[in-house]
PDB file of N, H, CA, C and O in Angstrom:
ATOM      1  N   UNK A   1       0.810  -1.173   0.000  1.00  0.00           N
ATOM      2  CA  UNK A   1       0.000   0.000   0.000  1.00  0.00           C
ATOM      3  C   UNK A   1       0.854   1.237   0.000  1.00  0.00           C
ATOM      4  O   UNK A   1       0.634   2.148  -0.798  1.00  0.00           O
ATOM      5  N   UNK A   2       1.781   1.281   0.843  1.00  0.00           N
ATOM      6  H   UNK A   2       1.960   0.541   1.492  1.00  0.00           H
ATOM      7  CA  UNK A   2       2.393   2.482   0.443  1.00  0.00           C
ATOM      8  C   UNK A   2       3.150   3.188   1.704  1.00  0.00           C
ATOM      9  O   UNK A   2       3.443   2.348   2.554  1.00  0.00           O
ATOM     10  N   UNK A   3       3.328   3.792   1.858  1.00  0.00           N
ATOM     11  H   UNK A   3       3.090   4.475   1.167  1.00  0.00           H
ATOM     12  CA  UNK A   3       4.259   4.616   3.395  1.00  0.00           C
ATOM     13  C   UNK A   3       3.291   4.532   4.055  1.00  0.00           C
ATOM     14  O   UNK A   3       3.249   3.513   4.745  1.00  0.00           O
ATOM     15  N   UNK A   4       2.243   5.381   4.157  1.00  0.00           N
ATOM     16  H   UNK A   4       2.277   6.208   3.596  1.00  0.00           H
ATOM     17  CA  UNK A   4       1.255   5.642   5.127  1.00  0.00           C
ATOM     18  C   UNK A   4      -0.602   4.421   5.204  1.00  0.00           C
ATOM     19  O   UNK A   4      -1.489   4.357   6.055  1.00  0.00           O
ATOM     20  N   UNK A   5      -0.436   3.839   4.118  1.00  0.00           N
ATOM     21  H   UNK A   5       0.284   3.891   3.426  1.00  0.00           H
ATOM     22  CA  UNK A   5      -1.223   2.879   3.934  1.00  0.00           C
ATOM     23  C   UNK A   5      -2.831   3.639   3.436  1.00  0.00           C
ATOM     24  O   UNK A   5      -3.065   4.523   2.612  1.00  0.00           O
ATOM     25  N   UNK A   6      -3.698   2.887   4.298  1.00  0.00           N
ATOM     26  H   UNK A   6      -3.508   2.169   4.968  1.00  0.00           H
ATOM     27  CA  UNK A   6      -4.944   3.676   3.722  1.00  0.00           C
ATOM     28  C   UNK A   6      -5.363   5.377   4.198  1.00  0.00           C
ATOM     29  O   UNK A   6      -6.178   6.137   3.675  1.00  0.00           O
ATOM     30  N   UNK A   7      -4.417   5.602   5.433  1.00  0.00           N
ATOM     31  H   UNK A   7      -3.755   4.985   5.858  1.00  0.00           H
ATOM     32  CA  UNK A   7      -4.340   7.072   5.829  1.00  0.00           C
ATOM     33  C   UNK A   7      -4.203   7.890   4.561  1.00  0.00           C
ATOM     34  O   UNK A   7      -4.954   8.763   4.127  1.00  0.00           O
ATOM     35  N   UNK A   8      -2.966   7.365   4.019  1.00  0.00           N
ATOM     36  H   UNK A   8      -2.355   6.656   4.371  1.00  0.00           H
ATOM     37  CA  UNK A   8      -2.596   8.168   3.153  1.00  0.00           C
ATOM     38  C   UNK A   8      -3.095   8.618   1.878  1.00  0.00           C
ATOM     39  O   UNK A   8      -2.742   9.646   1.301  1.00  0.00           O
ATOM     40  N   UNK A   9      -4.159   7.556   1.378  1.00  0.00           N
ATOM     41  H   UNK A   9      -4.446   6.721   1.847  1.00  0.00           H
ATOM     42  CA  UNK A   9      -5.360   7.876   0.635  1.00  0.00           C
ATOM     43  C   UNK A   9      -6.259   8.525   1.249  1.00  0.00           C
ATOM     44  O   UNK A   9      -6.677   9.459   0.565  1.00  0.00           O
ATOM     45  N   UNK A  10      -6.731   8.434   2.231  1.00  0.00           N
ATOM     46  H   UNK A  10      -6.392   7.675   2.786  1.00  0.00           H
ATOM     47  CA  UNK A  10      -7.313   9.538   2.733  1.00  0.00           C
ATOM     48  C   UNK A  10      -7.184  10.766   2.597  1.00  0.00           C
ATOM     49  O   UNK A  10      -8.012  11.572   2.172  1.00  0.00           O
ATOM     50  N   UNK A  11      -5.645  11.018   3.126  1.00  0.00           N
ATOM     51  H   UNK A  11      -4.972  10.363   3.471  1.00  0.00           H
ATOM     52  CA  UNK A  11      -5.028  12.972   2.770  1.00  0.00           C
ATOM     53  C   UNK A  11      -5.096  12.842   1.758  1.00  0.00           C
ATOM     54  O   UNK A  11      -5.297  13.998   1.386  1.00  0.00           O
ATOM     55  N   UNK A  12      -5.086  12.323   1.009  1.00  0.00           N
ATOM     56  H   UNK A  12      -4.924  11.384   1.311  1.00  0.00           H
ATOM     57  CA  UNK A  12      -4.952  12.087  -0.515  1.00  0.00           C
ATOM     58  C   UNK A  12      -6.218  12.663  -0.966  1.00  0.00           C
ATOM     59  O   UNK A  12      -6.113  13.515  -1.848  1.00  0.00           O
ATOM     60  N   UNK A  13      -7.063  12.458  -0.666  1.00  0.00           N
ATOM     61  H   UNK A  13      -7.148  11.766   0.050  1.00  0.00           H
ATOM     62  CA  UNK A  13      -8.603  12.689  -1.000  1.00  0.00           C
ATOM     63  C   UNK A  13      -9.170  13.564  -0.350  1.00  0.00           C
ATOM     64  O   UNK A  13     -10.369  13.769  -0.535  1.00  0.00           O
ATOM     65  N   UNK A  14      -8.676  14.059   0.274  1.00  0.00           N
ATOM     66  H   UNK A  14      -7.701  13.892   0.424  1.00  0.00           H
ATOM     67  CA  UNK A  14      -8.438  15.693   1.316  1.00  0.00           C
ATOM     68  C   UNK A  14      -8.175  17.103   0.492  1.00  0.00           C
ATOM     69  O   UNK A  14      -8.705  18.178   0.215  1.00  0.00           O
ATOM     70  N   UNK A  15      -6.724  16.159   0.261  1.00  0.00           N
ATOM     71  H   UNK A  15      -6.293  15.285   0.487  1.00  0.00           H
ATOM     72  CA  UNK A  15      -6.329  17.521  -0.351  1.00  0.00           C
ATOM     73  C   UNK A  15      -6.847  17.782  -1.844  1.00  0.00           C
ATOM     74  O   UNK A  15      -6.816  18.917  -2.320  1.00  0.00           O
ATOM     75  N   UNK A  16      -7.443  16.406  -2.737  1.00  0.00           N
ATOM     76  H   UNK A  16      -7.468  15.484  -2.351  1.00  0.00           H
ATOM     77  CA  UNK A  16      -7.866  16.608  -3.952  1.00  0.00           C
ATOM     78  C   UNK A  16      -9.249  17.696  -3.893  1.00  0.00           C
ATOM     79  O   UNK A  16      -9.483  18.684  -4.590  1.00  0.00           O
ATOM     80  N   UNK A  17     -10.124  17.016  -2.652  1.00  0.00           N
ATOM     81  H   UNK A  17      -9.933  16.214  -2.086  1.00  0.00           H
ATOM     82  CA  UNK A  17     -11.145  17.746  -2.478  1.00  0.00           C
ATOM     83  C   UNK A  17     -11.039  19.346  -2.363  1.00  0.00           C
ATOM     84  O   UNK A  17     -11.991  20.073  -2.650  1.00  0.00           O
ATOM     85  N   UNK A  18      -9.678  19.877  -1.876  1.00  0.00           N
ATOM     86  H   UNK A  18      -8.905  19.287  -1.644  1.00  0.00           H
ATOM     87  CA  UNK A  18      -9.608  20.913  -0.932  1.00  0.00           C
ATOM     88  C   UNK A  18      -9.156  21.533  -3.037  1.00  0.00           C
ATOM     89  O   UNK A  18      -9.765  22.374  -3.697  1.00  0.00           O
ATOM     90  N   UNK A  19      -8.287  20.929  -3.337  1.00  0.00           N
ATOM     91  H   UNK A  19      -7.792  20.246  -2.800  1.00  0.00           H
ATOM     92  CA  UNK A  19      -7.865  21.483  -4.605  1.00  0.00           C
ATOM     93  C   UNK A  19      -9.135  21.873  -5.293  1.00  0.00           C
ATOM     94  O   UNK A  19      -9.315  23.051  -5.604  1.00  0.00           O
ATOM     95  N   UNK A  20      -9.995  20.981  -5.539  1.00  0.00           N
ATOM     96  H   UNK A  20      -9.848  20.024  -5.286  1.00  0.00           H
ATOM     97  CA  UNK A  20     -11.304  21.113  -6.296  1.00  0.00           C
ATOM     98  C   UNK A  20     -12.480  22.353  -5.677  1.00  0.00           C
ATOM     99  O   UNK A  20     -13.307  23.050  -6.266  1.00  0.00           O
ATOM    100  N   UNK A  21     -12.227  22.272  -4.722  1.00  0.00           N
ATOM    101  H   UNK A  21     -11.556  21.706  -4.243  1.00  0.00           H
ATOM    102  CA  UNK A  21     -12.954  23.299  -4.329  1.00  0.00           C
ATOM    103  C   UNK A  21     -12.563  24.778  -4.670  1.00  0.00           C
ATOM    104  O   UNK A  21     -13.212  25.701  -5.162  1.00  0.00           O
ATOM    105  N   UNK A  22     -11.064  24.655  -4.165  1.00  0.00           N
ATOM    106  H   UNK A  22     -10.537  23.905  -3.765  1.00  0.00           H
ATOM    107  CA  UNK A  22     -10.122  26.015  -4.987  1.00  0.00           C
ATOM    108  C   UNK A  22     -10.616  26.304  -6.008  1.00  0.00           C
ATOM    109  O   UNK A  22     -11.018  27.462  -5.893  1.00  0.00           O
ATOM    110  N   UNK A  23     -10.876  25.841  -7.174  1.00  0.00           N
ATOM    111  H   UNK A  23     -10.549  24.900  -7.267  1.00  0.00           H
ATOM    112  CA  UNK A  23     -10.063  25.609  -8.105  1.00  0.00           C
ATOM    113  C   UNK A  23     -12.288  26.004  -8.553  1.00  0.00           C
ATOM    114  O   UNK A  23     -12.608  26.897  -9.338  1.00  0.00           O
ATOM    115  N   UNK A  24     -13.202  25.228  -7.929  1.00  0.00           N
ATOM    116  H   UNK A  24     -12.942  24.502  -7.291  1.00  0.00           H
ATOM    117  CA  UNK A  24     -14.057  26.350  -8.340  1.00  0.00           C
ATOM    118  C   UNK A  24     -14.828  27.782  -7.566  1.00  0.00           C
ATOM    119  O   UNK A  24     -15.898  28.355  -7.774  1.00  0.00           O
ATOM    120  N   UNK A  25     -13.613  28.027  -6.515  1.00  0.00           N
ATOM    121  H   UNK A  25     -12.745  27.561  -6.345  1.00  0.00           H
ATOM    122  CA  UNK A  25     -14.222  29.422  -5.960  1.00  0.00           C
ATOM    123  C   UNK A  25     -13.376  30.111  -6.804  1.00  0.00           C
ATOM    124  O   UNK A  25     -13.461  31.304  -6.513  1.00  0.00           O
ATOM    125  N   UNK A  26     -12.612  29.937  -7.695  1.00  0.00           N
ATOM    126  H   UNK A  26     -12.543  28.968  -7.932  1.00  0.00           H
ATOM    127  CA  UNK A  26     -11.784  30.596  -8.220  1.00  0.00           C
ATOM    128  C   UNK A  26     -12.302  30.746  -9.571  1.00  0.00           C
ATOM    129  O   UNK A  26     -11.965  31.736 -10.221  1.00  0.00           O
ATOM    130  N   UNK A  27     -13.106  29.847 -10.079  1.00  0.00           N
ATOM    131  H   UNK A  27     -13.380  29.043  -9.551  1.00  0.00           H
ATOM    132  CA  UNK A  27     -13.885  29.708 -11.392  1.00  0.00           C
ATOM    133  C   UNK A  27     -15.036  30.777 -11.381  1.00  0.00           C
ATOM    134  O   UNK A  27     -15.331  31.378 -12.414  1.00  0.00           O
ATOM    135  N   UNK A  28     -15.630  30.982 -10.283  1.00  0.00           N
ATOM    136  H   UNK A  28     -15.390  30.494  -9.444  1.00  0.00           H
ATOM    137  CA  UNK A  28     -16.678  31.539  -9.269  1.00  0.00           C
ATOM    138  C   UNK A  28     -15.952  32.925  -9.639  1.00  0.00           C
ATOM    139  O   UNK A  28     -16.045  33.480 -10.734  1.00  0.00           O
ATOM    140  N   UNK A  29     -15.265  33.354  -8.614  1.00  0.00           N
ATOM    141  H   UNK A  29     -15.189  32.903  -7.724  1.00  0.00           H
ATOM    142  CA  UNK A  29     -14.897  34.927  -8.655  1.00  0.00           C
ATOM    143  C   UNK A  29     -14.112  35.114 -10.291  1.00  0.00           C
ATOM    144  O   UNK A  29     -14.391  36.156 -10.883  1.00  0.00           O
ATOM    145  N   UNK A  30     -13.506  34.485 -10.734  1.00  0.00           N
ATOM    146  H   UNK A  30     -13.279  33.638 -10.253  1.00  0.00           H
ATOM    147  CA  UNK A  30     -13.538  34.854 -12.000  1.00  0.00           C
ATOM    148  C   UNK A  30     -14.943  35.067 -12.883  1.00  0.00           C
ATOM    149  O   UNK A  30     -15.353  36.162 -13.268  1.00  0.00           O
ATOM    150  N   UNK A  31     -15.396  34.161 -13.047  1.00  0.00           N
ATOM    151  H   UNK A  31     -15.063  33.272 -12.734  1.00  0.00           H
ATOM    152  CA  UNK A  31     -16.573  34.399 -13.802  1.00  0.00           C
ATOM    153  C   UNK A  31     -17.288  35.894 -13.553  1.00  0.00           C
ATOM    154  O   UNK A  31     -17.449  36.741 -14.432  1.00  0.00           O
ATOM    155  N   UNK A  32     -17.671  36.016 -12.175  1.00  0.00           N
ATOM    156  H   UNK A  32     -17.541  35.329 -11.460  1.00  0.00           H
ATOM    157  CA  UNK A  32     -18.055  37.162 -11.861  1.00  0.00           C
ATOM    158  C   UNK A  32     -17.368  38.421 -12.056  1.00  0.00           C
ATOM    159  O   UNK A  32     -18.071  39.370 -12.405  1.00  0.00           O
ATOM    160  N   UNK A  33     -15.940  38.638 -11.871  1.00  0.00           N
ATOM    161  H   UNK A  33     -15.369  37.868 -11.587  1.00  0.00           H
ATOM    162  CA  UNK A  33     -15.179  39.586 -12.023  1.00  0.00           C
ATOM    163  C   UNK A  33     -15.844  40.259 -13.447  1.00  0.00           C
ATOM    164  O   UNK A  33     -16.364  41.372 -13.525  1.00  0.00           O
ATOM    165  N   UNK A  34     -15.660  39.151 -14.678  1.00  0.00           N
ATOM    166  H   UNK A  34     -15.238  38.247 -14.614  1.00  0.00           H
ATOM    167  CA  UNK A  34     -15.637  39.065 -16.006  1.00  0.00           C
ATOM    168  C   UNK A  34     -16.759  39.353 -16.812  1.00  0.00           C
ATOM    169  O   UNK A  34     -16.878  39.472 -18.031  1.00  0.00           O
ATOM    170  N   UNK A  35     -17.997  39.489 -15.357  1.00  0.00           N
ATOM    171  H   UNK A  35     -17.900  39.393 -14.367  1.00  0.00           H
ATOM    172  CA  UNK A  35     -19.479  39.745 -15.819  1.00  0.00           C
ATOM    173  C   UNK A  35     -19.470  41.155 -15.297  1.00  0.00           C
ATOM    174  O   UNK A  35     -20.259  41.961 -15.790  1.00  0.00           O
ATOM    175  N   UNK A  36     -18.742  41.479 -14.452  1.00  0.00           N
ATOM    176  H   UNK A  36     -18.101  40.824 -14.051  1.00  0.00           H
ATOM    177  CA  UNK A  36     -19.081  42.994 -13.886  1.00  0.00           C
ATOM    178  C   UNK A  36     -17.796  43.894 -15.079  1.00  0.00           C
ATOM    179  O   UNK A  36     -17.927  45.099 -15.297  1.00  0.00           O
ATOM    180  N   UNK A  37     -16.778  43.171 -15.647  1.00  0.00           N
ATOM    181  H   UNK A  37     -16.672  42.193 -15.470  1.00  0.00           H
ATOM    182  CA  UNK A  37     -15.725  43.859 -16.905  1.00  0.00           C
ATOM    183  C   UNK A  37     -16.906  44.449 -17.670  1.00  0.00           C
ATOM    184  O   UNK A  37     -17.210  45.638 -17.770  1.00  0.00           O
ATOM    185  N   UNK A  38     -17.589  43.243 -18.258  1.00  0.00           N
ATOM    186  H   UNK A  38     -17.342  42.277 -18.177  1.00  0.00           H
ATOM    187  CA  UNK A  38     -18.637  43.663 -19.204  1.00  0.00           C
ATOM    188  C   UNK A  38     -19.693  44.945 -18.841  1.00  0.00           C
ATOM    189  O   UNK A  38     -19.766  46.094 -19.278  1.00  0.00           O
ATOM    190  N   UNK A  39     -20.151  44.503 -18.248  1.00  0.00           N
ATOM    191  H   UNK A  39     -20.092  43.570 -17.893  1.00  0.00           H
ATOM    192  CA  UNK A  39     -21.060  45.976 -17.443  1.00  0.00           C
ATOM    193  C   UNK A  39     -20.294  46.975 -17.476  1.00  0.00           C
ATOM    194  O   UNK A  39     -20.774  48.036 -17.874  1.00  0.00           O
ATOM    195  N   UNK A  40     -19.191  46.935 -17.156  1.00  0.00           N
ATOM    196  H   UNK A  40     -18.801  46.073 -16.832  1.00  0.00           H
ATOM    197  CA  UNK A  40     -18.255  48.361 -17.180  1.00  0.00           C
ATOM    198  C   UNK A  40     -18.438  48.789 -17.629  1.00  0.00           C
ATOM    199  O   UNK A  40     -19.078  49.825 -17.452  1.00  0.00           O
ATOM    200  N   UNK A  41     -17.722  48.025 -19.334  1.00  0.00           N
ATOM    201  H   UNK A  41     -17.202  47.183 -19.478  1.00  0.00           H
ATOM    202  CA  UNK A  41     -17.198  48.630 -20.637  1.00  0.00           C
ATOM    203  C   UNK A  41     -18.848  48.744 -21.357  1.00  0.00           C
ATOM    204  O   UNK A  41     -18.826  49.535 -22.300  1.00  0.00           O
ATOM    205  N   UNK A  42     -19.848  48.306 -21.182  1.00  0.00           N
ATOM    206  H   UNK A  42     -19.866  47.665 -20.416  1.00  0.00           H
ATOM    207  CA  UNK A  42     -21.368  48.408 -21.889  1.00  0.00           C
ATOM    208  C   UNK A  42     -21.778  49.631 -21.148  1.00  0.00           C
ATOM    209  O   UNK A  42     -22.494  50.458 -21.713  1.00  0.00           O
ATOM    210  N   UNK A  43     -21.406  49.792 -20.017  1.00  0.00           N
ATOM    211  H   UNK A  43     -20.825  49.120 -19.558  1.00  0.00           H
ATOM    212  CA  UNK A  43     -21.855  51.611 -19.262  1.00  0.00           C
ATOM    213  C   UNK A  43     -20.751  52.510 -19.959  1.00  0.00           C
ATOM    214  O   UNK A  43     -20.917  53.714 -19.765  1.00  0.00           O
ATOM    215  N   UNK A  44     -19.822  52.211 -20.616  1.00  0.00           N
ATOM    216  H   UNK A  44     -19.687  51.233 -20.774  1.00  0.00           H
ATOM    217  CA  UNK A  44     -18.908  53.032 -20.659  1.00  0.00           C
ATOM    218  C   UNK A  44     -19.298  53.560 -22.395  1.00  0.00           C
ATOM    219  O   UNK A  44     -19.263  54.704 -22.850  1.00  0.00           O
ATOM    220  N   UNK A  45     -19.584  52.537 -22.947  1.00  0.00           N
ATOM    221  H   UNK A  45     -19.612  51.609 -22.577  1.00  0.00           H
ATOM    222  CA  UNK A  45     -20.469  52.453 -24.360  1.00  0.00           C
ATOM    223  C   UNK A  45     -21.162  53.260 -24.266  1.00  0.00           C
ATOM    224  O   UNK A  45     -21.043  54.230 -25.014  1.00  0.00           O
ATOM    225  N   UNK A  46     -22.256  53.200 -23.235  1.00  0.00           N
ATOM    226  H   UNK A  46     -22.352  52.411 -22.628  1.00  0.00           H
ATOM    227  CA  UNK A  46     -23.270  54.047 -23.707  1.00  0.00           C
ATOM    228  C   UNK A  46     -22.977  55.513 -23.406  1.00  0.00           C
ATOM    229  O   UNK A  46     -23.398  56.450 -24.084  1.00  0.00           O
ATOM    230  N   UNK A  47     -22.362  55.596 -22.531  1.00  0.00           N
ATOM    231  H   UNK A  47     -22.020  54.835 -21.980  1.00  0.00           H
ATOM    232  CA  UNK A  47     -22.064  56.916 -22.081  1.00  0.00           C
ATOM    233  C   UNK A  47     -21.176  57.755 -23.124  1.00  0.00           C
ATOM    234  O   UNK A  47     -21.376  58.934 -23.416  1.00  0.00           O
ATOM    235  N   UNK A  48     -20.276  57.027 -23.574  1.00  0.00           N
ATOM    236  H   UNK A  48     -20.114  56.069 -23.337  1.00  0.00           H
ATOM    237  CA  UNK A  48     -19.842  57.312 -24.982  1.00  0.00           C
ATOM    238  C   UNK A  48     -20.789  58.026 -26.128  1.00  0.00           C
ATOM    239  O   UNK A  48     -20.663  59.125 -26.668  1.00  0.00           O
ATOM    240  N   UNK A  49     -21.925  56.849 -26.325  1.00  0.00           N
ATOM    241  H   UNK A  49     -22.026  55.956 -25.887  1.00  0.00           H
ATOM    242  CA  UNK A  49     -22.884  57.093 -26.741  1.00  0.00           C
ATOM    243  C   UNK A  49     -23.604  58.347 -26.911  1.00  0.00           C
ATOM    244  O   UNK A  49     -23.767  59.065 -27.897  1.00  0.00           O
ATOM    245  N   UNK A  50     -24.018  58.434 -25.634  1.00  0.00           N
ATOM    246  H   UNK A  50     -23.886  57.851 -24.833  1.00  0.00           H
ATOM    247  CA  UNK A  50     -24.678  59.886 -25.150  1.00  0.00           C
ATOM    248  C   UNK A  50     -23.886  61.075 -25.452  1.00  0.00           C
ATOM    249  O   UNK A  50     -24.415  61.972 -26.108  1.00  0.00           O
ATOM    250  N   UNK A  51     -22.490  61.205 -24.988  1.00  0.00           N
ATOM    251  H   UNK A  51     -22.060  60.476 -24.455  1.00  0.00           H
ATOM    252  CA  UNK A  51     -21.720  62.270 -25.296  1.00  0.00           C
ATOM    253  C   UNK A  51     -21.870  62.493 -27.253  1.00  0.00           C
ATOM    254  O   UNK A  51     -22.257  63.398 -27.993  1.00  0.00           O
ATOM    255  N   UNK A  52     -21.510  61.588 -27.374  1.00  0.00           N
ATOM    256  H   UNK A  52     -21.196  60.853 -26.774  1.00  0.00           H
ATOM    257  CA  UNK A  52     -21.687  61.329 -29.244  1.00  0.00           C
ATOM    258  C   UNK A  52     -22.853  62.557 -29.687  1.00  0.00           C
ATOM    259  O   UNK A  52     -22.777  63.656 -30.236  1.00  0.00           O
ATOM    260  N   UNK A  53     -24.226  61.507 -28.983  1.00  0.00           N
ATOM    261  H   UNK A  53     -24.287  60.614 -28.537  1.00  0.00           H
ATOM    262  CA  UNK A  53     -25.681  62.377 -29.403  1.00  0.00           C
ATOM    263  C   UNK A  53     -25.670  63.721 -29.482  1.00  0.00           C
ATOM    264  O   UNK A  53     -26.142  64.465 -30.342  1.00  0.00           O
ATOM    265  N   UNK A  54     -24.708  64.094 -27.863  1.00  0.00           N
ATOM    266  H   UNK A  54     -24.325  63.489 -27.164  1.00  0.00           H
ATOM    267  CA  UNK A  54     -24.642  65.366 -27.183  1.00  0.00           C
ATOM    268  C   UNK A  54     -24.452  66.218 -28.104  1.00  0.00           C
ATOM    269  O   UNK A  54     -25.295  66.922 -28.661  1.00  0.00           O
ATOM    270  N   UNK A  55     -22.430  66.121 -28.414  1.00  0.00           N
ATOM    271  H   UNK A  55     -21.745  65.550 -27.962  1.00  0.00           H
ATOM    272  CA  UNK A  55     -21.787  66.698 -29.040  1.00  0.00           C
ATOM    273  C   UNK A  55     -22.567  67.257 -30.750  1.00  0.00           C
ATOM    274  O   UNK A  55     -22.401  68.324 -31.341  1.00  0.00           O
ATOM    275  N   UNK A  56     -23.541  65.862 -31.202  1.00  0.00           N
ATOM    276  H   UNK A  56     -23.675  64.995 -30.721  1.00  0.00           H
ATOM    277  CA  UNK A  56     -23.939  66.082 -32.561  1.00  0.00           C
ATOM    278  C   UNK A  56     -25.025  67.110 -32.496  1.00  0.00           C
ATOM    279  O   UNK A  56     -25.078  67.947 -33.398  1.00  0.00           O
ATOM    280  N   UNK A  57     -26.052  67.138 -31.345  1.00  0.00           N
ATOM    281  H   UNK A  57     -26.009  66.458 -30.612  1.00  0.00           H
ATOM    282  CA  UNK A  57     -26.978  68.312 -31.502  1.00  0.00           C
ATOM    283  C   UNK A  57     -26.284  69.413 -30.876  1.00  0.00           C
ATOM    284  O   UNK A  57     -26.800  70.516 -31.054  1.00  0.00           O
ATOM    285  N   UNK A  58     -25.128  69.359 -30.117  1.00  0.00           N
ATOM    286  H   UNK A  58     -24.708  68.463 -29.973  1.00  0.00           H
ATOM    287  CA  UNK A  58     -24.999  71.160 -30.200  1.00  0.00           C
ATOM    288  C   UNK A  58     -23.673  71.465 -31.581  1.00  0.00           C
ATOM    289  O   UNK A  58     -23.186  72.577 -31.784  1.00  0.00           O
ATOM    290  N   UNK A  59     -23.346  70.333 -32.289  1.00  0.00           N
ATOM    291  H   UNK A  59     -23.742  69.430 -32.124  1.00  0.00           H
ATOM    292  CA  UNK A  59     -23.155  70.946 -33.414  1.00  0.00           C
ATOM    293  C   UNK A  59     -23.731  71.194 -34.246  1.00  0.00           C
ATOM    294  O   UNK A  59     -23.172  71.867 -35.112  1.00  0.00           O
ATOM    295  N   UNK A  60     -25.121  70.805 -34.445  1.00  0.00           N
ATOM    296  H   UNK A  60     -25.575  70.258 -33.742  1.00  0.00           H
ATOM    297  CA  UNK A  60     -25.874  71.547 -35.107  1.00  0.00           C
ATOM    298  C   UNK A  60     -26.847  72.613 -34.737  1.00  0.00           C
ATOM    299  O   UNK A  60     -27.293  73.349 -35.618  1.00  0.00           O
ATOM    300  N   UNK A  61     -27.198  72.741 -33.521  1.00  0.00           N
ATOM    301  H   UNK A  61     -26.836  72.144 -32.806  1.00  0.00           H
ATOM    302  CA  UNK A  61     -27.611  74.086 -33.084  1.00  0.00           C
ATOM    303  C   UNK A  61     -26.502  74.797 -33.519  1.00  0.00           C
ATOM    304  O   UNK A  61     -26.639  75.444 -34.557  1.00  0.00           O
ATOM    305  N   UNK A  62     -25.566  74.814 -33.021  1.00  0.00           N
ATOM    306  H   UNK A  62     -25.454  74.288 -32.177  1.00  0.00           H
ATOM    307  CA  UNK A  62     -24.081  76.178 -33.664  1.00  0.00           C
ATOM    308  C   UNK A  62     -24.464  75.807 -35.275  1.00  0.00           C
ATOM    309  O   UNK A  62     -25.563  76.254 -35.603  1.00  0.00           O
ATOM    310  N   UNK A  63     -24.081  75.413 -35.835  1.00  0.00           N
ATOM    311  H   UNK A  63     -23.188  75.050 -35.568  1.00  0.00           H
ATOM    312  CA  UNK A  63     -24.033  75.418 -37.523  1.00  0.00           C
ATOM    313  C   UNK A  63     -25.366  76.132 -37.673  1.00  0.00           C
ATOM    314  O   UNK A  63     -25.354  76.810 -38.701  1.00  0.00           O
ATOM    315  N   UNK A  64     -26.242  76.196 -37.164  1.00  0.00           N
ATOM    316  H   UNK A  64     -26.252  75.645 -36.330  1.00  0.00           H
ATOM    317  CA  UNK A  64     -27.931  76.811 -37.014  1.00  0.00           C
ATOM    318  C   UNK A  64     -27.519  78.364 -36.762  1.00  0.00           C
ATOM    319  O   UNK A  64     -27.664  79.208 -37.646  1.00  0.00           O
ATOM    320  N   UNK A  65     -26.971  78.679 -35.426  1.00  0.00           N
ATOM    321  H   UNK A  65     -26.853  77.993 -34.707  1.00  0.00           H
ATOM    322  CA  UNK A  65     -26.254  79.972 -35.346  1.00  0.00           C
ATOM    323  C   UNK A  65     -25.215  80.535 -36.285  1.00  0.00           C
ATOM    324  O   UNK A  65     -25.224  81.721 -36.615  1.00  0.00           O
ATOM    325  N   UNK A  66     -24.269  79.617 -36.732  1.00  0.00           N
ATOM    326  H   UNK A  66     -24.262  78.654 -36.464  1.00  0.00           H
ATOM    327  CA  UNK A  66     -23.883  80.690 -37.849  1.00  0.00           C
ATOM    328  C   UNK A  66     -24.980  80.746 -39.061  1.00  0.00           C
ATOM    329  O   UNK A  66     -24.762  81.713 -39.792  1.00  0.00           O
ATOM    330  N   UNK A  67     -25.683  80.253 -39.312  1.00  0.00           N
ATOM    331  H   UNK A  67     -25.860  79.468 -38.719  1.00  0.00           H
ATOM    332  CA  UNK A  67     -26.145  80.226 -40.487  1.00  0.00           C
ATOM    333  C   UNK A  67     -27.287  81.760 -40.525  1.00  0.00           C
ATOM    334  O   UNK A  67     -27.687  82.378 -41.512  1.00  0.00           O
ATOM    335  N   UNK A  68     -27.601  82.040 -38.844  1.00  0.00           N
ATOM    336  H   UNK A  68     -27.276  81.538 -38.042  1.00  0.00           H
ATOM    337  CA  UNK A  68     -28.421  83.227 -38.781  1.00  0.00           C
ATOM    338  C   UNK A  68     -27.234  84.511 -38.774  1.00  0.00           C
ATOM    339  O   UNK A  68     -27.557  85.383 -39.580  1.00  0.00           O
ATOM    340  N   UNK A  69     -26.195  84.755 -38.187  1.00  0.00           N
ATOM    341  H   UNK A  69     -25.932  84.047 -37.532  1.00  0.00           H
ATOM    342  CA  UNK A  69     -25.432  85.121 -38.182  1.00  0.00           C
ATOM    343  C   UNK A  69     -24.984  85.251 -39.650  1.00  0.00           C
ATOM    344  O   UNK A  69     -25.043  86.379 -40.139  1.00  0.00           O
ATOM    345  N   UNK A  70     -24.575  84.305 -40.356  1.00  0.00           N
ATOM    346  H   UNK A  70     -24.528  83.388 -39.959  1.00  0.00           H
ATOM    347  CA  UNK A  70     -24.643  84.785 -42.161  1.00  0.00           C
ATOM    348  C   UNK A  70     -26.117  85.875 -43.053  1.00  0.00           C
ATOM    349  O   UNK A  70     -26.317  86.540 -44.070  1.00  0.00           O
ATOM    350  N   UNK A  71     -26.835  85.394 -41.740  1.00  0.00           N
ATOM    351  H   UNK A  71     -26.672  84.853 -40.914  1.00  0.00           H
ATOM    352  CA  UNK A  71     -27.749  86.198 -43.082  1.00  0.00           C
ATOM    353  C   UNK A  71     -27.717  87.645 -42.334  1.00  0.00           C
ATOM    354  O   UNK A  71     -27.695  88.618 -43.088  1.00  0.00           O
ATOM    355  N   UNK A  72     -27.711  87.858 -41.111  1.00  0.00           N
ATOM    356  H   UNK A  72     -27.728  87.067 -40.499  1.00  0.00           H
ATOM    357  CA  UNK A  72     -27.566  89.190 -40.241  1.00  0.00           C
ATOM    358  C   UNK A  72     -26.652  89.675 -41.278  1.00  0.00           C
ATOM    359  O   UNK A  72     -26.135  90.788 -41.173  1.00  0.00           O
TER     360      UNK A  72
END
């Protein structure tokens, strides 16, 4: 059986368990990390977004002002 005999399958099956468990709290907070990345960068999109809209209607209100300003 081995140095420690059936003990030693035991720790054996201890520490596999203890690995496996690691191994998905770690699957766990990754996953999640990787779902809140996304949310970030999709808030960061839209906000992008918005500035975009922003920027395009007060460039055309101004292009609106010079255009009264040309005929003054």
């Amino acid at each position: 059986m081995g140095f420690f005999g059936g003990i030693g399958i035991l720790f054996y099956g201890l520490f596999m368990l203890l690995v496996l468990g690691l191994g998905i709290v770690w699957f766990y907070f990754s996953l999640r990390f990787f779902r809140q990345a996304t949310e970030y960068y999709q808030s960061e999109l839209n906000d992008r977004a918005k500035k975009y809209e922003q920027m395009s209607e007060l460039l055309a209100k101004f292009d609106q002002l010079v255009d009264v300003l040309k005929v003054k």
